[in-house]
KOLGU-455567 format. One record per atom (N, C-alpha, C): residue number from 0; x, y, z; atom name. Coordinates in steps of 0.05 Angstrom, whole numbers, plus 5000, padded with zeros to 4 digits. Each point is the difference from the previous one (the first is absolute). Layout:
! KOLGU-455567
NUM|X|Y|Z|CA
...
***
This chain:
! KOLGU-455567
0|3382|2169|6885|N
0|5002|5023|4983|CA
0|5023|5017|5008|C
1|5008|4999|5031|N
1|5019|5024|4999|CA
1|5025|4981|4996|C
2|5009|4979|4998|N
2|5021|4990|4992|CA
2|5008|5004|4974|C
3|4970|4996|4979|N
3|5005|4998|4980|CA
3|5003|5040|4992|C
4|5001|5013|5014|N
4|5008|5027|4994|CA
4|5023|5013|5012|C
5|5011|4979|5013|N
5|5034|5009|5005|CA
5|5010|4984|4985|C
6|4998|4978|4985|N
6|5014|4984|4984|CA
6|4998|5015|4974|C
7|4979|5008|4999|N
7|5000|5025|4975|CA
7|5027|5022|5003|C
8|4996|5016|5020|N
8|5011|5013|5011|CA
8|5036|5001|5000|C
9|5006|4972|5009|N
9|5019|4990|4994|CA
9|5015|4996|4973|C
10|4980|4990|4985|N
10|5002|5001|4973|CA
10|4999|5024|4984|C
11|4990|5016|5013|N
11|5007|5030|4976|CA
11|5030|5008|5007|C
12|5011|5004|5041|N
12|5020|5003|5004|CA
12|5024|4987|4986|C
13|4991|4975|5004|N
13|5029|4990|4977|CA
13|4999|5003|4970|C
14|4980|5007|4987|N
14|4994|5003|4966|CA
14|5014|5028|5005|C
15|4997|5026|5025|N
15|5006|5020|4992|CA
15|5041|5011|5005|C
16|4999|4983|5007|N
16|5026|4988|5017|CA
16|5024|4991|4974|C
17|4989|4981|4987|N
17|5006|4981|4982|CA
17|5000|5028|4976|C
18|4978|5016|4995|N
18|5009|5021|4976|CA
18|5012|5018|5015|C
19|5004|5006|5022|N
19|5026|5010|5003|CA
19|5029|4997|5001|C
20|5000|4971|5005|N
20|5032|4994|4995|CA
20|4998|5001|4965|C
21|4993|4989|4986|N
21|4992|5008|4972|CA
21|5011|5019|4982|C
22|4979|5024|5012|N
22|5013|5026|5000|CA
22|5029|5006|5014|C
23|5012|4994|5018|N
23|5026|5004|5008|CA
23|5024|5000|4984|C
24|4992|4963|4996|N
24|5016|4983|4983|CA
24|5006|5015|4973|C
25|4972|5007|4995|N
25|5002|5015|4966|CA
25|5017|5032|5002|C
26|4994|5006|5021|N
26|5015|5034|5002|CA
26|5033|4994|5007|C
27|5007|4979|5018|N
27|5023|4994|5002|CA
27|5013|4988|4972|C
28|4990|4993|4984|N
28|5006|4989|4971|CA
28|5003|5026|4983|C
29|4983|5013|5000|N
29|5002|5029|4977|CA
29|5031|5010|5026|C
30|4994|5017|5017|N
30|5027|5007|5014|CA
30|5027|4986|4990|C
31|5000|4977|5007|N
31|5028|4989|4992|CA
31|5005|5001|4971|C
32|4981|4997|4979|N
32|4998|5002|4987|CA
32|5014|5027|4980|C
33|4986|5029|5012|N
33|5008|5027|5007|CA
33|5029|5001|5008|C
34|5010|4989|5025|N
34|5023|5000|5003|CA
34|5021|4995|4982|C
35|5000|4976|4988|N
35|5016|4994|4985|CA
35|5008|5009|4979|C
36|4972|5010|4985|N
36|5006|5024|4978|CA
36|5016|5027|5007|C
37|4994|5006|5022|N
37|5012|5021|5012|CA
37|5035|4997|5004|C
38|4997|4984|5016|N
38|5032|4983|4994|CA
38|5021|5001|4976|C
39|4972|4991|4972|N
39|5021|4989|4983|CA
39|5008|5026|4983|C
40|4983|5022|5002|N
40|4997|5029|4988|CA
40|5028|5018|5019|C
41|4997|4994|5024|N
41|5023|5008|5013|CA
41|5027|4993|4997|C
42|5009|4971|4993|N
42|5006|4988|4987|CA
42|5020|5002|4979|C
43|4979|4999|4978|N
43|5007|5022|4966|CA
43|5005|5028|4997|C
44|4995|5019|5024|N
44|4997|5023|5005|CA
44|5038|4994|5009|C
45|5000|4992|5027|N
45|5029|5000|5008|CA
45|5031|4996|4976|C
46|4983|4979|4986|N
46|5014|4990|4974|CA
46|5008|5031|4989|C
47|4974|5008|4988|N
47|5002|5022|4981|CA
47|5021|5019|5009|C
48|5005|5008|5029|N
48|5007|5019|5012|CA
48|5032|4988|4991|C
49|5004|4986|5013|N
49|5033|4980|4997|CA
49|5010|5015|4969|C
50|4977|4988|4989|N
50|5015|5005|4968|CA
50|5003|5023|4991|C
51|4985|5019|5012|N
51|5010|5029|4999|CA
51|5008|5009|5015|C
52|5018|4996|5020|N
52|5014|5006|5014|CA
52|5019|4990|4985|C
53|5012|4977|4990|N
53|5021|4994|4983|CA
53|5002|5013|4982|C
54|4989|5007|4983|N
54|4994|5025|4981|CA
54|5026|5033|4997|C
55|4971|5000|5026|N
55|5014|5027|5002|CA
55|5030|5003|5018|C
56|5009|4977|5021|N
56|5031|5002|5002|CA
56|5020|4988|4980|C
57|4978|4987|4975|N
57|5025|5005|4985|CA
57|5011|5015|4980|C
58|4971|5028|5006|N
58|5015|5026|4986|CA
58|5025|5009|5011|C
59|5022|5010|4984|N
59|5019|5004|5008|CA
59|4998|5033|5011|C
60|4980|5020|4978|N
60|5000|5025|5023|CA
60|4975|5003|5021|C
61|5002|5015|5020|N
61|4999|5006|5020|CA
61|4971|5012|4995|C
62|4974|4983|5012|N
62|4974|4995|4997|CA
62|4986|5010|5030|C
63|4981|5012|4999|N
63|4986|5010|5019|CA
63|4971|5001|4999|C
64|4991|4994|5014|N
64|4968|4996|4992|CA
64|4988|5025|5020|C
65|4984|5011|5000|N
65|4979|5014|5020|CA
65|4973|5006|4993|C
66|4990|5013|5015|N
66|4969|5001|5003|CA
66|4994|5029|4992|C
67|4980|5009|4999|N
67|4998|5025|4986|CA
67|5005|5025|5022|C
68|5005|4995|5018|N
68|5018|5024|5014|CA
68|5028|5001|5003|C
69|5009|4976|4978|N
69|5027|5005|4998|CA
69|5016|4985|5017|C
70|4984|4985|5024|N
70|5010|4979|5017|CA
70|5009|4986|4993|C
71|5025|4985|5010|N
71|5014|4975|4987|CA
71|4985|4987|5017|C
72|4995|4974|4980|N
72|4990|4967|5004|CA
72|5015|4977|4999|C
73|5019|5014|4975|N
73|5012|4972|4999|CA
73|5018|5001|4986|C
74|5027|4992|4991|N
74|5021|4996|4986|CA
74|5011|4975|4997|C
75|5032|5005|4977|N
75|5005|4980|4984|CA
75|5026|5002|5019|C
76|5012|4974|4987|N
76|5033|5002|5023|CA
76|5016|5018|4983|C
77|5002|5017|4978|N
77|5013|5024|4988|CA
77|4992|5009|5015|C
78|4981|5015|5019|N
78|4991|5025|5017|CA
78|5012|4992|5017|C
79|4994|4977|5014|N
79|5012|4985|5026|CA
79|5031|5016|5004|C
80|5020|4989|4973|N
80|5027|5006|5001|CA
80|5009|5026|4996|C
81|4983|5015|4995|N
81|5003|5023|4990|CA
81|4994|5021|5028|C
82|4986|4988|5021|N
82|5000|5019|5018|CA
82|5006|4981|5022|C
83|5028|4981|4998|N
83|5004|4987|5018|CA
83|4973|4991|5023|C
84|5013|4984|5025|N
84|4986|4985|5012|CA
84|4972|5033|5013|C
85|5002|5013|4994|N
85|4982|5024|5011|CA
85|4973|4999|4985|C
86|5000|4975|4979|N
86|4981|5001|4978|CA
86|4973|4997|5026|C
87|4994|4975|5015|N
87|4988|4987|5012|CA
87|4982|5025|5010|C
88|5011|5013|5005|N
88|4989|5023|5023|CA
88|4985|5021|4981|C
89|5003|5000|4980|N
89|4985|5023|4980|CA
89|4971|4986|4993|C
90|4992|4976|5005|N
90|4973|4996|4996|CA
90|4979|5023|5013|C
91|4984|5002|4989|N
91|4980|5008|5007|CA
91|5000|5040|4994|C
92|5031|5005|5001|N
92|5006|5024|5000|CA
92|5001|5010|4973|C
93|4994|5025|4996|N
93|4997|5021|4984|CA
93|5037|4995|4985|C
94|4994|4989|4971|N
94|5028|5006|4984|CA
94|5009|5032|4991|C
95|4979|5018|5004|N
95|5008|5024|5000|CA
95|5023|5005|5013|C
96|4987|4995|5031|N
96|5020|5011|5015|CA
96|5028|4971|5001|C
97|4997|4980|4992|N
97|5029|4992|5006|CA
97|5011|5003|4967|C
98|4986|5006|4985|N
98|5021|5010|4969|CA
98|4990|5023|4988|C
99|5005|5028|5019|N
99|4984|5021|4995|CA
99|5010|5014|4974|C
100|5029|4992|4991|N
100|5005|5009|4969|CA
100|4984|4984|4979|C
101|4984|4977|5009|N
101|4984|4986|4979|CA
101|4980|5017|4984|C
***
């Protein structure tokens, strides 16, 4: 009798064992799964960005983007040339103060 109740025993361990790799297998499948979508969205996203960024340097005037305090984010190569190589350095800063006749 007690053999036959560690062989039991045994047998639930590996039945419980066995739905766990199972489960693993299946969560490591949805994940990669997840990943890849994630990837391919990042992807099309990067794309998108490219093509508007070509966009807008091939306005010929002088483009500035900011945020609602007026911060520069981002510009076109008209802004670029227009405030020589000093452009780089105005991110993040207030266009007030670097074009305070604006």
């Amino acid at each position: 009798m007690k053999r036959s109740q560690e062989n039991r025993i045994i047998f639930d361990v590996h039945k419980r064992l066995e739905l766990s790799q199972q489960q693993m297998l299946a969560y490591s499948r949805d994940f990669a799964s997840i990943y890849r979508k994630e990837r391919e969205k990042q992807r099309k996203l990067e794309q998108m960005h490219q093509k508007l960024r070509a966009v807008v340097n091939s306005i010929s005037e002088a483009m500035v983007a900011t945020d609602h305090e007026l911060n520069i984010q981002d510009f076109n190569q008209a802004f670029k040339q227009l405030l020589s190589s000093q452009a780089e350095t105005f991110l993040g800063k207030s266009l007030v103060a670097i074009l305070p006749e604006a």
